[in-house]
C-alpha positions as CSV (number, residue, x, y, z in Angstrom):
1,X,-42.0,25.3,-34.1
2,X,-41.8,25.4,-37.8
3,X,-42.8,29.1,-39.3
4,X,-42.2,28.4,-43.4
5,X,-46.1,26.7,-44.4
6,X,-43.8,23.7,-45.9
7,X,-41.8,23.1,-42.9
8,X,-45.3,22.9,-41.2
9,X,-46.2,20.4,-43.6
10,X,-43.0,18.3,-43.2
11,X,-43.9,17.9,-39.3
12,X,-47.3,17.1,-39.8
13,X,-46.1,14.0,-42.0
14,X,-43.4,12.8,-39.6
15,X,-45.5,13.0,-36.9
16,X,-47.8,10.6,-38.9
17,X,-44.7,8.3,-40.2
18,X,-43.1,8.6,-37.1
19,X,-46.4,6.8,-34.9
20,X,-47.6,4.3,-37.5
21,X,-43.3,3.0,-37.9
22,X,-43.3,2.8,-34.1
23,X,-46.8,0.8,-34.2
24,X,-45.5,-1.0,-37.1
25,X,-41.9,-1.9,-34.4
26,X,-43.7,-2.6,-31.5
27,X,-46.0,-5.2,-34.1
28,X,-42.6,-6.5,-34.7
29,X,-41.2,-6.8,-31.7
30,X,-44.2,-8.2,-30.1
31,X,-44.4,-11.3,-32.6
32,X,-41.3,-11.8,-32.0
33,X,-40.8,-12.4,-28.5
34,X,-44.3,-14.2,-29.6
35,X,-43.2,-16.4,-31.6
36,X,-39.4,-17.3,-29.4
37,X,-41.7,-17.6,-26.1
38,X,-43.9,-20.6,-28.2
39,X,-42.2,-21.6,-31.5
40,X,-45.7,-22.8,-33.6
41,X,-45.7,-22.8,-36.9
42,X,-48.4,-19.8,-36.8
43,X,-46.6,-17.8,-34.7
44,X,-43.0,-18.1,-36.7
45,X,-45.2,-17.5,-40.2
46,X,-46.8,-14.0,-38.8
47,X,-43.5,-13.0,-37.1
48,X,-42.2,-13.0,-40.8
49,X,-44.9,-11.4,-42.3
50,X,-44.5,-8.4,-39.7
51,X,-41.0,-8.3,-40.3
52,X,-41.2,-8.4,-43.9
53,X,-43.9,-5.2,-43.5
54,X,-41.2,-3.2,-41.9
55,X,-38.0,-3.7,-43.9
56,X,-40.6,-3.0,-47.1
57,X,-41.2,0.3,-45.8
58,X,-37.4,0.8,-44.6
59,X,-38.4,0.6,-40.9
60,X,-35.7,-1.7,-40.3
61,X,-33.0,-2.6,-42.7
62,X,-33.2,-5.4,-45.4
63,X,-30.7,-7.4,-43.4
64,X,-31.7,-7.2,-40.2
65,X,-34.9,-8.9,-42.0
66,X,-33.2,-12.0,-42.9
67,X,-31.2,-12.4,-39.7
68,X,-34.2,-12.3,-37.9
69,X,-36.4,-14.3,-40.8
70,X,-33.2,-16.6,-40.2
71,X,-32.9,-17.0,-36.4
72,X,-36.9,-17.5,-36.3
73,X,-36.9,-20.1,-39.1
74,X,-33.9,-22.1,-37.0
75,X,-36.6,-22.5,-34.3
76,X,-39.1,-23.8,-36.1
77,X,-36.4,-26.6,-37.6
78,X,-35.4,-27.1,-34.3
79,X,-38.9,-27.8,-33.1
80,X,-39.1,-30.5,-35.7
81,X,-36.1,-32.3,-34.8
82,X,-36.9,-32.6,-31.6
83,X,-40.7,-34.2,-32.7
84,X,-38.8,-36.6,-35.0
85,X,-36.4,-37.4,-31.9
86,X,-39.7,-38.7,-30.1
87,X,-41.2,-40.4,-32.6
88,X,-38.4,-42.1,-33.9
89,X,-36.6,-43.2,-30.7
90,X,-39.4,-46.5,-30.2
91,X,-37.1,-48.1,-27.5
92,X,-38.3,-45.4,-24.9
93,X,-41.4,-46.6,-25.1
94,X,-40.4,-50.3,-24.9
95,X,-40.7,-52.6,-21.6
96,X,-37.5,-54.3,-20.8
97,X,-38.2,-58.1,-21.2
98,X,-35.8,-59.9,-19.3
C-alpha cells in the first residue's frame, strides 16, 4: 500500500480508470462477437460506435480501431452480395418448361 497522500491518490484513480476501460473492453468485445454471430446492419453500426469509444480514450490503439472497423464493415458488404445473389439470380426460381 501507497504511504505518500499522492501516491494514495494515483491508486484511487486507476482503480477507477482501470474498471470503467475493462467495462468499456468487455462492451467491445461483446458487440463484437455480437455483431460476427448476426451481421445486421444495427449490430455492425454499434460495434463501431463501441470501438470508436475505446480507441478515443486510448483503450485500444487507433489501428487496431480500423482493422476491426474494417473486418466488421467487410461483413456487412458481404451480407449484401449475397442478397443481390438472390435476387438477381431469377432462373432459380423458374420452372423448367420442356
Amino acid at each position: 500500500m501507497p504511504i505518500i497522500r499522492s501516491a494514495k491518490k494515483k491508486l484511487r484513480a486507476d482503480k477507477k480508470r482501470r474498471s470503467f476501460n475493462s467495462k468499456l473492453s468487455h462492451a467491445m468485445d461483446s458487440s463484437i462477437k455480437k455483431a460476427k454471430k448476426t451481421p445486421s446492419e444495427k449490430n455492425i453500426n454499434e460495434a463501431i460506435s463501441v470501438v470508436d469509444k475505446s480507441a478515443k480514450i486510448k483503450v485500444i490503439h487507433k489501428n487496431k480501431a480500423a482493422r476491426i472497423k474494417s473486418a466488421l464493415s467487410k461483413l456487412l458488404t458481404k451480407k449484401e452480395k449475397s442478397i443481390k445473389k438472390t435476387k438477381n439470380n431469377p432462373q432459380k426460381n423458374r420452372k423448367k418448361v420442356a
